[in-house]
C-alpha positions in Angstrom: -16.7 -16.4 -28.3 -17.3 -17.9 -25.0 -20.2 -17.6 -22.3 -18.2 -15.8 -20.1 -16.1 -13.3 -22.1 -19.3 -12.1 -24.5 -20.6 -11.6 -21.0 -17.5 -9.6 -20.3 -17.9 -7.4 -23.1 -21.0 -6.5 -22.9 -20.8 -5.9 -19.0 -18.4 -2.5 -21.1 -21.6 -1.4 -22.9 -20.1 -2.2 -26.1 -21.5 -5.1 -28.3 -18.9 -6.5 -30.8 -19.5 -6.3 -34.2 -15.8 -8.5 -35.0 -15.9 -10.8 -32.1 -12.5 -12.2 -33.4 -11.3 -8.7 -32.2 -11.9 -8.9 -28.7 -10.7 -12.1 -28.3 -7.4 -11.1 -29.4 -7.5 -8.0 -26.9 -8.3 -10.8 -24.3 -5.2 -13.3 -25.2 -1.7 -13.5 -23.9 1.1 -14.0 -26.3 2.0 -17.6 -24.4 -1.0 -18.8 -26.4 -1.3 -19.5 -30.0 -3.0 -17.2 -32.2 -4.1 -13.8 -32.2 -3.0 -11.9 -29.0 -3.4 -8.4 -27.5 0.1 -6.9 -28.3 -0.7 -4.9 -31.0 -4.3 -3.5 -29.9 -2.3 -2.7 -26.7 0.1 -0.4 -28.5 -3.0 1.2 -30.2 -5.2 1.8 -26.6 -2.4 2.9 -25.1 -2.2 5.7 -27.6 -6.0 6.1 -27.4 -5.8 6.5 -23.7 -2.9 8.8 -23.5 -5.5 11.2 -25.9 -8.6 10.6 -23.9 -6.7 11.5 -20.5 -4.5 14.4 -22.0 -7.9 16.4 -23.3 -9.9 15.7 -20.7 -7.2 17.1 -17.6 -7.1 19.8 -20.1 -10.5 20.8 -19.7 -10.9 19.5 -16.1 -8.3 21.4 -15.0 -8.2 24.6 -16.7 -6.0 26.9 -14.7 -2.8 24.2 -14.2 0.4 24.4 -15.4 2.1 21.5 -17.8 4.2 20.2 -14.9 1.1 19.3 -12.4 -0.8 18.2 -15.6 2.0 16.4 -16.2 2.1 14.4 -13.1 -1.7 13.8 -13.2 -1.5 12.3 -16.3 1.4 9.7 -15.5 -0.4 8.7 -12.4 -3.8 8.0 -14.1 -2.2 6.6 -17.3 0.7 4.2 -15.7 0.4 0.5 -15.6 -0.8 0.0 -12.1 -3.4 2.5 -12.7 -4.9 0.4 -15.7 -4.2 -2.8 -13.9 -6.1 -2.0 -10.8 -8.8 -0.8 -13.1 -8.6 -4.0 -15.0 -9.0 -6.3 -11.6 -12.1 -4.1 -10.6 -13.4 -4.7 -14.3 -12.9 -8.6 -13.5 -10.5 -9.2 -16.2 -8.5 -11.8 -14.6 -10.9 -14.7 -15.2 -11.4 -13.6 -18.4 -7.7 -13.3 -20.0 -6.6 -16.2 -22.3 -3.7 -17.6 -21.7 -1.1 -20.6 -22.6 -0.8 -23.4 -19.3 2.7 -22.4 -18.5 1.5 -18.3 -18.0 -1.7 -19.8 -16.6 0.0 -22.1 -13.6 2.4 -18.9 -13.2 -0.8 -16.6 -12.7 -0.1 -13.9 -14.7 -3.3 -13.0 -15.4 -2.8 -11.1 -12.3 0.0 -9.8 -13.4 0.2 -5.7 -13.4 2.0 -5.8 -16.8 -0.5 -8.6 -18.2 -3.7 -7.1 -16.9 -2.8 -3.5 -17.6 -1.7 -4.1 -21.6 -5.3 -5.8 -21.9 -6.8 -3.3 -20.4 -5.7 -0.7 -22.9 -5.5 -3.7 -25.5 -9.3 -3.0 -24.8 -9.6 0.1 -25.4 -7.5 -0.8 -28.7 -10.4 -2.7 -29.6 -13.3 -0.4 -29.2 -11.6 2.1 -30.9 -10.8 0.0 -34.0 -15.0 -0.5 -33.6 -16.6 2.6 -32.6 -14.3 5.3 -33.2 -13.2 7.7 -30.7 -16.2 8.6 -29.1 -16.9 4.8 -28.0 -13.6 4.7 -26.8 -13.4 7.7 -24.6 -17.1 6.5 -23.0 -15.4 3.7 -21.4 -12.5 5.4 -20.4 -14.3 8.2 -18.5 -17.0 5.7 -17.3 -13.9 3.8 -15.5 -11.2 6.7 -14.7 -14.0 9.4 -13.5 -13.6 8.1 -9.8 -9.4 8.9 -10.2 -9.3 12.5 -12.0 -12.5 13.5 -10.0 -10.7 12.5 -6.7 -7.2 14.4 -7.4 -7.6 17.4 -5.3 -4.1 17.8 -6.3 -1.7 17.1 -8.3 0.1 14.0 -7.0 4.0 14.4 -7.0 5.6 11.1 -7.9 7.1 8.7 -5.2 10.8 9.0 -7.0 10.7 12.9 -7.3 9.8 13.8 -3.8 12.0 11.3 -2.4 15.0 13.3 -4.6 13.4 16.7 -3.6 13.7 15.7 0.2 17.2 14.9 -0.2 18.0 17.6 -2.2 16.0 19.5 1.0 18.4 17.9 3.7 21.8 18.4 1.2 22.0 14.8 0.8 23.2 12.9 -2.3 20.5 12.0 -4.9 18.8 8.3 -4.4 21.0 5.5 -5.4 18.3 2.9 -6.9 19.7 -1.2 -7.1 18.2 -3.8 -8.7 18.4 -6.7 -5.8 17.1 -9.5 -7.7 14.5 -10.5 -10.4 12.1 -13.6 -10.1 9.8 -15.2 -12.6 9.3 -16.2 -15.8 9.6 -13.6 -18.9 6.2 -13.0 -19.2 5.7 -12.7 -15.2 8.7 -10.9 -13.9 8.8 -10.0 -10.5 12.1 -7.3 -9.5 13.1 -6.5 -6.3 14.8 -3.0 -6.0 16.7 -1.1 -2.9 16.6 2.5 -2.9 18.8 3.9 -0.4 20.0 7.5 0.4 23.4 8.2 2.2 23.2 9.1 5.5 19.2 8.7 5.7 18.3 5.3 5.5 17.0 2.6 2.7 14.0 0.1 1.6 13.8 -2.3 -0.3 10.1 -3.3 -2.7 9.1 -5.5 -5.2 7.1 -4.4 -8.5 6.4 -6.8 -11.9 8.9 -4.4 -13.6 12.0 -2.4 -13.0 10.3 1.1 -12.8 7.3 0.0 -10.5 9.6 -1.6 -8.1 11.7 1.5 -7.7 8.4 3.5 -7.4 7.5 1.2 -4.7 11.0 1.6 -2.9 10.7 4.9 -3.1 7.1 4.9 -1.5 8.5 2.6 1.3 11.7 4.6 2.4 9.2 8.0 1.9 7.0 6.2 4.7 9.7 5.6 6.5 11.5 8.9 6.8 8.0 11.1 6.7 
């Protein structure tokens, strides 16, 4: 394992016992070997638990809907990649020269699937326990700081139509960028007879989010 990755890990409090292991959580498919796809599919489980319980218990007196929309904010992928730039992880992710040149270590699909590729990891090593320590240690600031439930971007947009008797939002892919691994979409949201925006996002469902966000600013 390298100088700066061990150092990495153990800036997580966790001291790897199969350094092989982390390594893989750190390693893009677009270079040979191990690579954090499957560990991802396991944090992502791992985090969906830790986050469900603990709004469960934080919140004790809300409904399944605004638990609902808690948990897909703090669980989505640019939650986990934001949390994965603050953690450094960029300079840390192994990846192939063509992925590297294209930077998509700072890529919110990339950063975020390590991030719970991660969590994958010290699961696999400590158990559930380890897992969920690093998990509240870096979303406490986000489900401590939701005074409310947030309503997402795409349903209020469709609630303030529905409000004004307007049609729903009519969402259109404008173009997509990039490389297969580094995708970049640009999608226009528009609503008749209100107005439209356009944003871009490293996937089809962020970019609409962030349309929906942009013509929200626009008409609030």
């Amino acid at each position: 394992m390298s100088e700066d990755i061990a150092h990495f890990i153990a800036s997580l409090g966790h001291e790897p016992k199969d350094t092989s292991l982390f390594e893989a959580a750190l390693t893009h498919s677009s270079k040979r070997g191990a690579n954090y796809e499957r560990l991802e599919f396991l944090g992502d489980r791992v985090l969906g638990l830790v986050v469900a319980r603990w709004l469960y218990e934080r919140f004790p007196d809300e409904p399944e809907g605004n638990l609902s929309r808690r948990f897909n904010t703090l669980v989505d992928r640019v939650t986990c990649s934001d949390i994965g730039r603050e953690m450094g992880l960029p300079a840390v992710i192994r990846l192939g020269k063509q992925a590297r040149d294209d930077n998509a270590n700072w890529s919110d699909n990339v950063v975020g699937d390590v991030v719970e590729a991660l969590i994958g990891a010290i699961y696999l090593e400590g158990g559930l326990d380890a897992a969920e320590a690093l998990i509240r240690a870096r979303w406490a600031p986000l489900i401590e700081g939701q005074q409310r439930a947030p309503k997402h971007a795409k349903s209020a947009l469709q609630e303030l139509a529905a409000a004004r008797e307007l049609p729903n939002p009519n969402y259109e892919v404008v173009s997509r960028t990039g490389l297969h691994h580094a995708p970049r979409f640009t999608v226009r949201v528009s609503i008749q007879g209100l107005g439209e925006a356009e944003a871009e996002g490293s996937s089809k469902q962020e970019a609409e989010t962030e349309a929906a966000k942009a013509l929200l600013s626009k008409l609030q």
